[in-house]
N, C-alpha and C positions, 0 to 999 in steps of 0.2 A: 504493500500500500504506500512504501514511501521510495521514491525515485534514489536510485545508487549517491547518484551527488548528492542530495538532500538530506539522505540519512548519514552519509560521511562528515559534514560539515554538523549536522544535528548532536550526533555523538561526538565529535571532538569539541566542540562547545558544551555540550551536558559536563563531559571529563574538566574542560577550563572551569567550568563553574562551580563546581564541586570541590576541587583540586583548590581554585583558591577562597572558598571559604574554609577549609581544612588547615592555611597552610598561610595564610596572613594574617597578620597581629592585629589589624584595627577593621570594623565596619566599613571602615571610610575607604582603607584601603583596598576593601574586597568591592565594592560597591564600585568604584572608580573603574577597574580591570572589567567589571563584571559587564557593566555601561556599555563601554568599548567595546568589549566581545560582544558583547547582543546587536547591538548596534550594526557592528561590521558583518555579522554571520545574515542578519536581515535583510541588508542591500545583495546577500549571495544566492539567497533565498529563493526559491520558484513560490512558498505560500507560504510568506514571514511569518505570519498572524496564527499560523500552528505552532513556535515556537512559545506562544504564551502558555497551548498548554504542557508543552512538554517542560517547561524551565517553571511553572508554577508553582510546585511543592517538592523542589529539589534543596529549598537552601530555609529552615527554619527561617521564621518570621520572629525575629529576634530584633526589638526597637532601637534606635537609636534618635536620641533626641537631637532638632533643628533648633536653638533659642530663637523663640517671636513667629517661626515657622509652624510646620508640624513633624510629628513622630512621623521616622522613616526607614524602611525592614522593605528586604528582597522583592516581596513582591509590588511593592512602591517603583522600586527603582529598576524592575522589569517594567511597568506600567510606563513612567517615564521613555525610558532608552526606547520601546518596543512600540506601546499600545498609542502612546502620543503623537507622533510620525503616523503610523499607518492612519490613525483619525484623521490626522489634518489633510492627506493624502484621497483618505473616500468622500469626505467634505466637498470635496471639487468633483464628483464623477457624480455626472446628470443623468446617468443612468440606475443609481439607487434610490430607492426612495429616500426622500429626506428625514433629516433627525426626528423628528417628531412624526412621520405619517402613518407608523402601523398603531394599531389599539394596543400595543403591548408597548410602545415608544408614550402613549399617552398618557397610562396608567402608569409606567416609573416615573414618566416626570412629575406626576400629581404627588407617589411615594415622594422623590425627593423633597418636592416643595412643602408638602407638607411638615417633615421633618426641620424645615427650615425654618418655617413659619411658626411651628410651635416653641421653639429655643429661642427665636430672632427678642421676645420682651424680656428674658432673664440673663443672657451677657452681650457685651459690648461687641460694636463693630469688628472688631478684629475677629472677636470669634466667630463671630457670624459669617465672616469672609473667610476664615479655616475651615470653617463646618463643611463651604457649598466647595470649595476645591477636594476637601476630602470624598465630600459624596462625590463629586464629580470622577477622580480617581479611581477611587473604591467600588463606586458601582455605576455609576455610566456607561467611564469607557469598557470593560468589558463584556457587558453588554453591545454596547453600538458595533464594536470592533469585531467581537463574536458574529454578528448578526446581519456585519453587510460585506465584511473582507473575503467573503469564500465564494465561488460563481458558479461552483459546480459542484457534483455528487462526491468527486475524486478529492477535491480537495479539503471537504467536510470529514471525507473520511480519513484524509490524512491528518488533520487535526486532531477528532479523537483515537487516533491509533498513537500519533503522541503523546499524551496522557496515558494510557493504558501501557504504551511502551515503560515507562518511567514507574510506573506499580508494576510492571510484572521483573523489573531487573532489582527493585528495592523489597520484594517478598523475602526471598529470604534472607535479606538483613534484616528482617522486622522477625521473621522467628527465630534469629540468633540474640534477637534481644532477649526476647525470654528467657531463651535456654542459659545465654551466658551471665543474666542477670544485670546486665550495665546498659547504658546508654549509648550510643555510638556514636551519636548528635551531639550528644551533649559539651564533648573540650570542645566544640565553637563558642557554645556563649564563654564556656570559661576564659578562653583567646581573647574571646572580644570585649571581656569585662562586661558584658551585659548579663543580668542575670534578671528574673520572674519566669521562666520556661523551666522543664526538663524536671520538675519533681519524681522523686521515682514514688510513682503510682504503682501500688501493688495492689492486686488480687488475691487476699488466699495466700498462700506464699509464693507468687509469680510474681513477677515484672511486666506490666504491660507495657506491651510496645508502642512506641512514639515516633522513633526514625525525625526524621526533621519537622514532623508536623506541629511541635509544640506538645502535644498531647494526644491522650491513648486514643478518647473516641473520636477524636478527629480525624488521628489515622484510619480508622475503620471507616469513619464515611467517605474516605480516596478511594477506598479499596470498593465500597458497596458502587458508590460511580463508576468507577472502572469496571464493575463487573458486569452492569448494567447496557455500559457501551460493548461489550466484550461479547455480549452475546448477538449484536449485529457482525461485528466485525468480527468473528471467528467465521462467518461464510466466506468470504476473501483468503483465507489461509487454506490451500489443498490438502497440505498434508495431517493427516489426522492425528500424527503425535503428536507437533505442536500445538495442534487444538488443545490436545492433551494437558499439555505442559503449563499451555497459557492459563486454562483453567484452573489447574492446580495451584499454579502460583499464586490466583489473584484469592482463591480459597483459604488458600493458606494466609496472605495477608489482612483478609476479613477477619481471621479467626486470633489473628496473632495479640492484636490491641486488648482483648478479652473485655469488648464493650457491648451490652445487648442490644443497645437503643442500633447500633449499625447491621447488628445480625439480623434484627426485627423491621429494618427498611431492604436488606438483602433478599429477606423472603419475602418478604412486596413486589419487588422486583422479579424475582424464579417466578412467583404465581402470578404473575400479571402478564407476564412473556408468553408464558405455557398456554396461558386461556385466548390471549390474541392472535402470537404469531402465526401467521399460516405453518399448520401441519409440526408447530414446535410442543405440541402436548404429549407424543411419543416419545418425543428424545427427551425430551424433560423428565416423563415417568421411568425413563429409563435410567437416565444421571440420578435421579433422585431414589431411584431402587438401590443404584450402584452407592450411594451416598449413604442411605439407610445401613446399610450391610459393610461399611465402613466404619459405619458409629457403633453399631452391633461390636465389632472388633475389639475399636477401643473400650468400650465398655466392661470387657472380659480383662482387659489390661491392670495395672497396677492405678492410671491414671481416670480410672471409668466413674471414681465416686467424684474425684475434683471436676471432670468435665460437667456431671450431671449439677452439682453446684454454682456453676457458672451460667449454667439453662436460663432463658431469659422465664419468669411466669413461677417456673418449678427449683428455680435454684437458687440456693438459701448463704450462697456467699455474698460477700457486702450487703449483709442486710439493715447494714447500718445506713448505706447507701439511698436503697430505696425508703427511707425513712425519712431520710433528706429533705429528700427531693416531695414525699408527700406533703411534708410540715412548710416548705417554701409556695410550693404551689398554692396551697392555703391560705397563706398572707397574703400573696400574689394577686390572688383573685380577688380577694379582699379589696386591695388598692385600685383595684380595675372597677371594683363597682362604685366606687366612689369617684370616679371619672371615665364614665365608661365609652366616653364616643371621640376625644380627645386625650385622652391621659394627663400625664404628668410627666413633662421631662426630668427629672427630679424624685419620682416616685421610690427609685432604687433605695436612695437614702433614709427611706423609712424599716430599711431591711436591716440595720444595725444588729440584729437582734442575732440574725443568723449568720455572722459572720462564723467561717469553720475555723480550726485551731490552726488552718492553714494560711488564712489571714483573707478569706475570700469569700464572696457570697456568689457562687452557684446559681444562678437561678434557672441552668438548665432544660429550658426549654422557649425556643425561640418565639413562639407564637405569645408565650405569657410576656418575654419580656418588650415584643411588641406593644402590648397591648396595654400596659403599665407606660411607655412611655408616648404611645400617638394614639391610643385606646382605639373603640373598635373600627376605627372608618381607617385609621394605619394596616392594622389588618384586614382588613378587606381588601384594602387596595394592594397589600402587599399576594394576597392569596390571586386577586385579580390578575397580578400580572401573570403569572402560573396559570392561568385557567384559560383565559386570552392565547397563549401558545397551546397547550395540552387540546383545544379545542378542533384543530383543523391537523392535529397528527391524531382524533380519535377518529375522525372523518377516514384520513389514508389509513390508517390502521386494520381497519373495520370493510373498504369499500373493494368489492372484488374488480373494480375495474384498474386498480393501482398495480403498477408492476411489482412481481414478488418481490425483490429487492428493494423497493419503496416502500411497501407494507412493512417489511422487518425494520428499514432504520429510521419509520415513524413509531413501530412500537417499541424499538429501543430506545428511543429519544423519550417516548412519551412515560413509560414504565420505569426509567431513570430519574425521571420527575417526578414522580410517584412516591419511588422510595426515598429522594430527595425531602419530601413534604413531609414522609411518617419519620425519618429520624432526624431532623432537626427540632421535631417535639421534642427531645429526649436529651439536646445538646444547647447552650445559649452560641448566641449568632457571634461569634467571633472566630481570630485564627483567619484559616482558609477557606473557612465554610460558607461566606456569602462571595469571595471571588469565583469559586468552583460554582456555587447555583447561578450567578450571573451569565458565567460562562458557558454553562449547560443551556440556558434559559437563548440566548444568541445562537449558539448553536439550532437550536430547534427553530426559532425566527429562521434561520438560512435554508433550511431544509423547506417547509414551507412556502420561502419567496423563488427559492432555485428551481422547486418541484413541482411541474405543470402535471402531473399522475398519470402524462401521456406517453412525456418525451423516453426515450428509451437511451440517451447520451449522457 
């Protein structure tokens, strides 16, 4: 899926970027190198704008502070070198629709402004002018950029095979993290003198895995995305081992984080595949037989009672955990009915109470802490923009006149947003979790605007 030169120049920039967040002493210095190589590999590039997703969750999002500016971390200064150019560049091509013309371009901008508008009476100009660059950064451009850079089926799919490339080669260092109990991420921030990332989160007596995400269940929902796209793009791969292998790997990386809110959007994903995709209900029950009779195995093993405690519903580890998370939601909603159609930008700091011994308040679940801070018309318009896209890939999903290969990478796009939707209940919106939905959400805009359900090109 990805053209000889493309992926040579792709992997020797993955290796540069990697290599020197490893291996230079300051943010500034790796951030500078990093620029440059993105930058330069872009203008080499047949379809730059796939390198967002490959280079996105290669380098912890590890802050470093601008004075009078704002906080600035890898995926800033991918957005900068990368996402900024390619905008300024589709801005001028009269044959995309413009910024604002789809109902999914409508309803973020309404999100933004709204987030704007409701902060704009309790701090000063300055903030107000950080706030609309950062939303602008943070979730515009990957959006607009996702959504109009790609022109064709080839090159959409070279995008997500990007992504999913970068989780199937980071799998098994994510189950090495377990097994060998350390971090592997982790001497960056130490290098960098940056430190609020990379607690060791433990399970039971495990280590959950983290790799550069920041943290466990964040890693699990790269992995449930990748696995989601993986299941279009495994039709593109002939040979049947690495279908094999791909799956395995990205299995194993689901599994490795030991988070359920990710496990529990993964199977949204397998059952939503299986019921849509043409003719994917056999091989499903068939993976899923084979999967069954896997777990059977381990079950017999030394390890069969820890896995069965780790079960999302039936397992009784961290139950301190889900205790949490019930006693916060409660207050949560609490503050939501007390402003419930606007919120409270400020509402957080009535959670004092729950701060954990870690020094942090959780609040775990994206949609509660929408709704606490732009109450309920924030979310609505934020579920809008999600329903706006999902809506015309349930159309090609569903419509027997769509080419089979069009019906599968609308119901991988669409079943990816799906499990998207159910485990971000489960996680608060930070990290890499709203570039990754943005950039799913752009994606499926492209598939859509590219895809007349005739063209057979």
């Amino acid at each position: 899926m990805l053209s000889e030169d493309d992926y040579r120049r792709r992997r020797n920039l993955w290796l540069v970027i990697t290599f020197d967040a490893f291996l230079l002493p300051s943010f500034w210095a790796y951030a500078a190198v990093a620029a440059i190589a993105i930058a330069y590999t872009a203008r080499r590039d047949s379809n730059p704008a796939a390198l967002f997703a490959l280079l996105l969750i290669v380098v912890p999002p590890l802050e470093a502070i601008v004075p009078v500016l704002f906080n600035i971390h890898h995926q800033r200064v991918l957005i900068l070198a990368l996402l900024v150019p390619i905008a300024w560049r589709l801005l001028g091509d009269s044959q995309l629709p413009g910024p604002f013309r789809l109902l999914s371009d409508k309803l973020l901008l309404l999100y933004c402004l709204l987030q704007v508008v409701l902060l704009w009476p309790y701090t000063s100009m300055t903030n107000s002018v950080r706030q609309v660059v950062l939303i602008l950064m943070d979730t515009w451009l990957p959006y607009y950029v996702m959504s109009r850079a790609f022109s064709s089926r080839a090159q959409l799919r070279d995008a997500m095979a990007c992504f999913v490339l970068t989780l199937v080669i980071v799998a098994p260092m994510a189950l090495a993290e377990v097994q060998l109990g350390t971090m592997l991420y982790g001497e960056i921030a130490s290098s960098w003198n940056i430190h609020g990332l990379f607690g060791y989160l433990m399970r039971g007596e495990s280590l959950r895995a983290q790799l550069a995400s920041g943290q466990a269940i964040v890693l699990g929902y790269q992995f449930a995305v990748a696995i989601g796209m993986w299941l279009y793009l495994q039709r593109h791969i002939p040979s049947p081992l690495w279908r094999a292998v791909g799956a395995l790997a990205l299995f194993i990386g689901v599994m490795s984080p030991l988070s359920r809110g990710p496990w529990i959007g993964a199977a949204a994903i397998l059952a939503g595949f299986a019921l849509l995709a043409p003719g994917a209900m056999r091989r499903t029950m068939t993976w899923g037989a084979i999967g069954l009779l896997l777990f059977a195995v381990m079950l017999m093993t030394p390890w069969g009672d820890k896995m069965i405690g780790y079960l999302p519903f039936v397992g009784n580890a961290a139950q301190e955990s889900v205790d949490y998370r019930q006693e916060i939601l409660a207050v949560c909603w609490q503050l939501i009915l007390q402003n419930p159609f606007f919120g409270s930008p400020y509402a957080s700091a009535q959670l004092e109470s729950l701060r954990t011994g870690e020094g942090i308040i959780d609040i775990v679940n994206t949609y509660i802490a929408l709704g606490m801070s732009y109450g309920l018309v924030g979310v609505g318009l934020f579920l809008g923009i999600f329903l706006s896209v999902m809506g015309p890939l349930v159309k090609a999903a569903r419509s027997p006149e769509v080419l089979e290969d069009d019906r599968y990478l609308a119901t991988s796009l669409l079943v990816t947003l799906v499990g998207v939707l159910v485990t971000i209940s489960t996680v608060s919106n930070y990290l890499t979790i709203p570039f990754i939905y943005m950039m799913l959400l752009g994606l499926a805009v492209t598939f859509v605007r590219v895809t007349d359900f005739r063209s057979t090109s």
